[in-house]
C-alpha positions as CSV (number, residue, x, y, z in Angstrom):
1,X,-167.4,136.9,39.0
2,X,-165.2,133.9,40.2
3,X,-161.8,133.9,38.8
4,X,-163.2,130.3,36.9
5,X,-165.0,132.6,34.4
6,X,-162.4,134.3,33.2
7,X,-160.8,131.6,31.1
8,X,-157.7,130.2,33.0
9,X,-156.7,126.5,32.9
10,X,-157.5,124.3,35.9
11,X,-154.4,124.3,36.9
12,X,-153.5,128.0,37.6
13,X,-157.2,127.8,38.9
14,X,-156.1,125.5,41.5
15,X,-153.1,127.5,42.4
16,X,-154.8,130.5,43.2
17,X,-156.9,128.3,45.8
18,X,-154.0,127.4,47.6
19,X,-152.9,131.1,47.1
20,X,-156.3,132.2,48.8
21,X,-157.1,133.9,45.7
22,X,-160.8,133.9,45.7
23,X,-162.7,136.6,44.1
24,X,-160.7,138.3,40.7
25,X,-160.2,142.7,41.5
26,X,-161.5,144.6,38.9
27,X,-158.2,145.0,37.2
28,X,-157.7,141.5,36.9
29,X,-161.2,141.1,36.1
30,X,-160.6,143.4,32.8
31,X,-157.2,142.4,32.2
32,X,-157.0,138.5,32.1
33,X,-159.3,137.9,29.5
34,X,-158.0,140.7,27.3
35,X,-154.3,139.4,27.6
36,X,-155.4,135.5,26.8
37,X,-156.6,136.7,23.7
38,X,-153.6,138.7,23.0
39,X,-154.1,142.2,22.8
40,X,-152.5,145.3,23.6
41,X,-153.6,146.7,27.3
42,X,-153.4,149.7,28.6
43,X,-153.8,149.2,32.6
44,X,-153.9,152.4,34.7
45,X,-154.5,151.3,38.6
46,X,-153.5,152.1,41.9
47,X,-150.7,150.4,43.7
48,X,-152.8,147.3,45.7
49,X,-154.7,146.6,42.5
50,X,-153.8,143.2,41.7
51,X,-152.4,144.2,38.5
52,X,-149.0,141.8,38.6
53,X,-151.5,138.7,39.1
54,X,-153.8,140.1,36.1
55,X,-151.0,140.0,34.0
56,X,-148.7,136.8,35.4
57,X,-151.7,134.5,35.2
58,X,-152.9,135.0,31.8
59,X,-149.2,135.2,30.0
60,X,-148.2,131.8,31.6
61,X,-151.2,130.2,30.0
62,X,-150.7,131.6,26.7
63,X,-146.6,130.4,27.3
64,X,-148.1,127.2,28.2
65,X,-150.1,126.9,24.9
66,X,-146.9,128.0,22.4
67,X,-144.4,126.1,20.7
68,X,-142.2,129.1,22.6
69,X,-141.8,126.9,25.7
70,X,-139.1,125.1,24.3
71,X,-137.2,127.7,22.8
72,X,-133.5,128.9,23.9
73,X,-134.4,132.6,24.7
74,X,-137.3,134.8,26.7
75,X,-140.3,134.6,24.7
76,X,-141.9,137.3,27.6
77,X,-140.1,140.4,28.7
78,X,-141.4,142.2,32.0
79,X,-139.0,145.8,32.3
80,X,-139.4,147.1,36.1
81,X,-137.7,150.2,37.4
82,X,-136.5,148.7,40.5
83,X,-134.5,145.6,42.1
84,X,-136.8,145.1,44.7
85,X,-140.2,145.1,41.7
86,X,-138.0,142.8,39.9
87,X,-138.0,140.3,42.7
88,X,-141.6,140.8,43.5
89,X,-142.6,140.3,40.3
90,X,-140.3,136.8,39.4
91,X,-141.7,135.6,43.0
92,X,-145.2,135.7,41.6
93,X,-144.3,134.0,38.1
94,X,-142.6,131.1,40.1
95,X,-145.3,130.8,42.7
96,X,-148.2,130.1,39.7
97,X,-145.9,128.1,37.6
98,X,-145.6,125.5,40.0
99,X,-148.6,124.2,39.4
100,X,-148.0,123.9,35.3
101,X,-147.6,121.0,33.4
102,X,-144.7,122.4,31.5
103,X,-142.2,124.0,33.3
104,X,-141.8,127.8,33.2
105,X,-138.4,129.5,34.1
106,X,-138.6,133.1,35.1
107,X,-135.1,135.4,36.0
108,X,-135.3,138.4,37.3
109,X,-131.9,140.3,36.1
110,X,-130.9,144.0,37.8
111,X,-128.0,145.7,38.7
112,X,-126.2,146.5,41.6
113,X,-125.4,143.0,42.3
114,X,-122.8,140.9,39.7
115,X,-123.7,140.5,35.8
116,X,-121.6,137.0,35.8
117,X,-124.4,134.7,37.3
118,X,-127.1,136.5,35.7
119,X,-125.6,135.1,32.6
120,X,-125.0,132.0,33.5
121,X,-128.5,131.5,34.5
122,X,-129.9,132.9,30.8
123,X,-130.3,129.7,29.2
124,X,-133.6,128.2,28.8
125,X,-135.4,131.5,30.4
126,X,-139.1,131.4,29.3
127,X,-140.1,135.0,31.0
128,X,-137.3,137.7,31.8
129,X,-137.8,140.3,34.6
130,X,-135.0,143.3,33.7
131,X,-134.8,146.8,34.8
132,X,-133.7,148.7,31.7
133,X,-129.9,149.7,32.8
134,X,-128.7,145.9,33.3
135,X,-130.9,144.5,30.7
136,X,-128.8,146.3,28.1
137,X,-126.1,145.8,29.6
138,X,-126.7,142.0,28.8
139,X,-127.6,142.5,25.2
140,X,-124.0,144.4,24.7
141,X,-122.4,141.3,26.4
142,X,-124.1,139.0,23.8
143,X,-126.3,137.1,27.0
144,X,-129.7,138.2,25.9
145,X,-131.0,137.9,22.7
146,X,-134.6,139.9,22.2
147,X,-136.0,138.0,19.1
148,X,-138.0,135.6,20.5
149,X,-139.9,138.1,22.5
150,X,-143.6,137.4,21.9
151,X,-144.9,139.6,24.9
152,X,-143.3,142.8,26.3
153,X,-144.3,144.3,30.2
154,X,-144.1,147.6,31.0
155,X,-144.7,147.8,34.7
156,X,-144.9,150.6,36.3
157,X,-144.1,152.6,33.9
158,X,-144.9,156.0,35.4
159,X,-141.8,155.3,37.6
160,X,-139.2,154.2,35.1
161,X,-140.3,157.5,32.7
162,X,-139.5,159.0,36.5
163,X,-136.3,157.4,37.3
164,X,-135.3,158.6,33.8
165,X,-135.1,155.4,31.9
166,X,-136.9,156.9,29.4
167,X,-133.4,156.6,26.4
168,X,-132.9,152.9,27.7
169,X,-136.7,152.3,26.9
170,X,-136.3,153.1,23.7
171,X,-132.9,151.6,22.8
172,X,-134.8,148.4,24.3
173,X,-138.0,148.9,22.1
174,X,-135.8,149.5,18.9
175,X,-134.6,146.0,19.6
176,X,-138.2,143.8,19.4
177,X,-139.8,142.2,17.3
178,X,-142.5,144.6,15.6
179,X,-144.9,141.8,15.9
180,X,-145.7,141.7,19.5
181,X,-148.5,141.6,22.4
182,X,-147.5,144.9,24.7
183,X,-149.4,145.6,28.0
184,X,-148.3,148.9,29.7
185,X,-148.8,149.2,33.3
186,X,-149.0,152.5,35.2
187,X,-150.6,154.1,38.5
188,X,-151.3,157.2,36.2
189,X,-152.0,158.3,33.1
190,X,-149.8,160.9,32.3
191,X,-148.8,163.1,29.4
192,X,-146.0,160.8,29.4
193,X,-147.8,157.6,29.9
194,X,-149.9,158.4,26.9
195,X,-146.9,159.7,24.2
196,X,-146.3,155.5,25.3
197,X,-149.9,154.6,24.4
198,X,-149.5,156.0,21.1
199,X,-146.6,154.7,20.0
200,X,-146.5,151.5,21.8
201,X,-150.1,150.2,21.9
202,X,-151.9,148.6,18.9
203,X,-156.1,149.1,19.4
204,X,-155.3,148.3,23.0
205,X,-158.1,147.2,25.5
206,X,-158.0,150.5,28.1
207,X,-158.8,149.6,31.6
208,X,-158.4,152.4,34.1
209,X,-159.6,151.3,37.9
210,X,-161.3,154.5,39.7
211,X,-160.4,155.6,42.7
212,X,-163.1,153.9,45.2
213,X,-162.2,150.5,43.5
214,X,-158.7,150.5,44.8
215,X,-157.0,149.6,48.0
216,X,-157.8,152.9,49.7
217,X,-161.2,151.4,51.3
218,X,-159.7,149.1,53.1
219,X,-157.0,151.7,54.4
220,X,-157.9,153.2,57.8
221,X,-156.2,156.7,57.7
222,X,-155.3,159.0,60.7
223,X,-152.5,161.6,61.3
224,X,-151.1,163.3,63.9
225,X,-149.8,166.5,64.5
226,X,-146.7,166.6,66.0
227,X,-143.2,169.0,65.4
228,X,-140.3,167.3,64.0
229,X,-138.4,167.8,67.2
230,X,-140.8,165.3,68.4
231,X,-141.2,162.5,65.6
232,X,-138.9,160.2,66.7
233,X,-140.1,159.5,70.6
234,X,-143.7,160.3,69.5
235,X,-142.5,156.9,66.5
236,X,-141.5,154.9,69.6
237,X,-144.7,155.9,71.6
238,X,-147.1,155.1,68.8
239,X,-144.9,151.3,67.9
240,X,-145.1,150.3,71.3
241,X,-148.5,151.6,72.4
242,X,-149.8,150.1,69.6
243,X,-147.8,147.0,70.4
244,X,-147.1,146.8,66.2
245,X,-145.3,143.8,65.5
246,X,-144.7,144.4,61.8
247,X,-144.6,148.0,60.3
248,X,-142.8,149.6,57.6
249,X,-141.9,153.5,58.6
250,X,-141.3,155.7,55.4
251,X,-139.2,158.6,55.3
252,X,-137.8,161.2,52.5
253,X,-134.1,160.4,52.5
254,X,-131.5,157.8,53.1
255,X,-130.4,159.8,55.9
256,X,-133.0,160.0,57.7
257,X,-134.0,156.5,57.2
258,X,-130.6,155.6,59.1
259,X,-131.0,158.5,61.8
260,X,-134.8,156.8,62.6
261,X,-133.6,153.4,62.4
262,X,-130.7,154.1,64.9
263,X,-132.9,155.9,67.0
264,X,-135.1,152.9,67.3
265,X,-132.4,150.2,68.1
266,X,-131.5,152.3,70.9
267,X,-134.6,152.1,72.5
268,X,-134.8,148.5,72.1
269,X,-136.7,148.2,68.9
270,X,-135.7,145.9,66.4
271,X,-135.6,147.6,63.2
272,X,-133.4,148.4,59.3
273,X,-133.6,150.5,56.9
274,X,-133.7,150.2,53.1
275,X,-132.7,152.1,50.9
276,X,-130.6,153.0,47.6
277,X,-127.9,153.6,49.5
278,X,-127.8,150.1,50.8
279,X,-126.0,146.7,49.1
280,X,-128.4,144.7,47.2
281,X,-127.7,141.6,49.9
282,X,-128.6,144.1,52.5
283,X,-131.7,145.0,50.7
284,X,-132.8,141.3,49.8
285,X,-132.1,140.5,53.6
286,X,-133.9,143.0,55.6
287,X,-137.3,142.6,52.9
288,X,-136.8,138.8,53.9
289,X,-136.4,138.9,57.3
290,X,-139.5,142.0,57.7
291,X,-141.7,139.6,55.4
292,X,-140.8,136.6,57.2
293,X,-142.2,138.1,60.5
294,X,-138.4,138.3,61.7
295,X,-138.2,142.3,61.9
296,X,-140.7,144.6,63.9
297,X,-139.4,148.0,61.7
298,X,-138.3,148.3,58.5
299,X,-138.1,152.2,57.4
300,X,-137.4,152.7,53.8
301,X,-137.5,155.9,51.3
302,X,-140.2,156.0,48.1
303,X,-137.9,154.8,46.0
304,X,-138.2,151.6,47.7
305,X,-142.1,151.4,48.1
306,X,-143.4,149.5,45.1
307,X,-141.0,146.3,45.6
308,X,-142.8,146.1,49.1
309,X,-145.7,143.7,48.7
310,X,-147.3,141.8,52.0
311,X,-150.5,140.7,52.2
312,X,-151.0,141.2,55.5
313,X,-149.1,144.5,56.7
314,X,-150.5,146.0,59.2
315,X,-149.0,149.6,59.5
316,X,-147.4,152.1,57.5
317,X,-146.5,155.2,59.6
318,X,-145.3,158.1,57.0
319,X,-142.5,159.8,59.4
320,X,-142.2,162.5,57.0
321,X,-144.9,163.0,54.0
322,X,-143.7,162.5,50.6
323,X,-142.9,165.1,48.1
324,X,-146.2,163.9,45.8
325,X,-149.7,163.1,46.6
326,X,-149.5,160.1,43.8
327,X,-146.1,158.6,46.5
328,X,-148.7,159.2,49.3
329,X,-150.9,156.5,47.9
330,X,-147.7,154.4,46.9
331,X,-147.1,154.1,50.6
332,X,-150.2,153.6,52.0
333,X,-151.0,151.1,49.3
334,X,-148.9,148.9,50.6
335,X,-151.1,147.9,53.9
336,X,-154.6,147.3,53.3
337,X,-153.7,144.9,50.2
338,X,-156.0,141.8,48.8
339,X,-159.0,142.8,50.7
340,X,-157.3,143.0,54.3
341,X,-157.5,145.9,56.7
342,X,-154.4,147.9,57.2
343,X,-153.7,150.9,59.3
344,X,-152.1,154.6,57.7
345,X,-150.3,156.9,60.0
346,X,-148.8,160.4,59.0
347,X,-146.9,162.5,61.0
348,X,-147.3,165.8,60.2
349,X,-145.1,168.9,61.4
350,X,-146.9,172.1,61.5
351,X,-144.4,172.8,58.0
352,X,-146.3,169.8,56.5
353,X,-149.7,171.1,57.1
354,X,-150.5,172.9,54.0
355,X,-148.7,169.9,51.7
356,X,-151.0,167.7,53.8
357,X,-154.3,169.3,52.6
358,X,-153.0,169.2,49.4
359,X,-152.9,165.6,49.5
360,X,-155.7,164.8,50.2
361,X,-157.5,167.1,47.8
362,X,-155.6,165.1,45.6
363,X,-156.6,161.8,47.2
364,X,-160.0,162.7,47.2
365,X,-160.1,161.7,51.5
366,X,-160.4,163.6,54.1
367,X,-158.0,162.5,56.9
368,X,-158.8,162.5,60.6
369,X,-155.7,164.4,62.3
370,X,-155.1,164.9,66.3
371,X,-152.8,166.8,68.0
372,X,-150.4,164.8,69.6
373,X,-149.9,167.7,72.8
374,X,-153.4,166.6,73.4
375,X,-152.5,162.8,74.2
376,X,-150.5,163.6,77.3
């Protein structure tokens, strides 16, 4: 199914060609219909899915066709749980807009960085991308107002319920219009997730992506076993054998994100970290210059993971495994993305085995894993 049959204009048709958007996923398949007729969704996917696309492309159409354009405040609200999701998600609104006959202005507003030129920039926003925290801050300073809101976003959602945004949520909710189009995002559907469904969702159109449609098949997996003593040269070994010119490194703490990055600049590899621990113009930086092809390593913790979208990744090496099986997938999911290969590498202490095989029970995979002693 071509992404003509699903109703978009010939203009956003013609930008996804010179996106190299060819053939629809299934999420988008489900979703972009369902959303140009304006109804609830419920979206339940894997990170990789294509959902930001399924959702951007049809709610600048249906801007495009309202009087709303024109009007002094947001008629679309997209609420994120991180910076870096904010930015990804803005990017993707700006890059399809271009090619509308009306103009579309998207802001993404978080904290961390100053709340003066977020204000400033309020006027004449058609779609606002907020994490909950600075959003309200906003409405308390009188910048945002919510009544024009025609269509709310909740992407990701699982994560902000995590973060523990779940108070601001609803002092944001209590602040809509009643009358509404909601589409709720999340990589799982739990308890949580569906207390949401029921209160938030009105007959919504359910589309829930099974595992072997997601980015996993096109993920090559392998681990190695190796003591923690070891992780760091065996890191070097594996970036230079390899001869990887772009790969992101995850680890579990800020710490040691800094400790693996400092490691690495010492042996004459250029890499940063990211983290929450970092400035926001250190953060918007090193994502810049790593996507731009500028920076071999960039090692960040979980919490950064879903504002990390390149098409063309080609390695994620998990230095230390996360704390959840659903965070494995986060990670991994961010090679292997719109139908490209993508290499997954876990290095797994002899501490980590157990949690390992619990993963991928989880996961549903079975992971190759070699001893690194044996590759002396």
């Amino acid at each position: 199914m071509p992404f003509s049959s699903l109703g978009l204009s010939p203009a956003l048709l013609k930008a996804l060609t010179n996106q190299n958007f060819t053939i629809p996923t299934p999420i988008q398949k489900a979703a972009i219909p369902a959303i140009l007729d304006k109804k609830d969704v419920l979206g339940i996917a894997k990170t990789g899915s294509g959902k930001t696309a399924g959702y951007v492309l049809p709610l600048l159409m249906n801007l495009q066709q309202t009087a709303g354009v024109k009007n002094r405040h947001a008629n679309a609200l997209v609420l994120v749980p991180t910076r870096e999701l904010a930015e990804q998600v803005k990017n993707v609104f700006q890059t399809f807009s271009k090619a509308l006959p009306q103009p579309i202005k998207t802001l993404a507003v978080y904290g961390g960085v100053s709340i003066n030129p977020q204000m400033m920039a309020m006027q004449g926003v058609n779609v606002l991308v907020a994490t909950p925290g600075r959003l309200l801050e906003l409405i308390e300073s009188n910048a945002v107002h919510l009544s024009t809101i025609e269509t709310l976003v909740l992407d990701e959602a699982d994560k902000m319920l995590n973060l523990g945004f779940k108070e601001e949520l609803n002092k944001i909710l209590a602040l809509l219009p009643k009358k509404r189009q909601n589409l709720l995002f999340s990589a799982t559907l739990s308890p949580d997730i569906e207390n949401i469904n029921q209160i938030l969702l009105h007959d919504p159109v359910v589309i829930k992506i099974e595992a072997g449609e997601d980015t996993l098949d096109t993920i090559n997996q392998l681990a190695y076993i190796v003591s923690d003593e070891k992780k760091g040269p065996f890191l070097r070994y594996l970036i230079n054998h390899h001869e990887m010119k772009q790969v992101l490194v995850f680890t579990s703490s800020t710490h040691q994100a800094d400790a693996v990055v400092n490691k690495l600049r010492k042996n004459n590899i250029d890499a940063k970290a990211i983290h929450s621990k970092k400035s926001q113009g250190s953060r918007t930086e090193s994502l810049y210059l790593f996507k731009s092809g500028k920076l071999r390593v960039l090692v960040a913790t979980d919490l950064m993971a879903r504002g990390i979208d390149i098409n063309f990744l080609p390695f994620v090496i998990n230095y230390e495994l996360p704390r959840s099986p659903k965070d494995y997938v986060h990670r991994i999911g961010r090679t292997g993305r719109a139908e490209n290969a993508g290499d997954a590498i876990s290095l797994v202490s002899q501490n980590e085995l157990h949690h390992f095989e619990v993963i991928q029970k989880k996961m549903g995979k079975q992971v190759k894993m070699i001893d690194s002693e044996t590759m002396k």
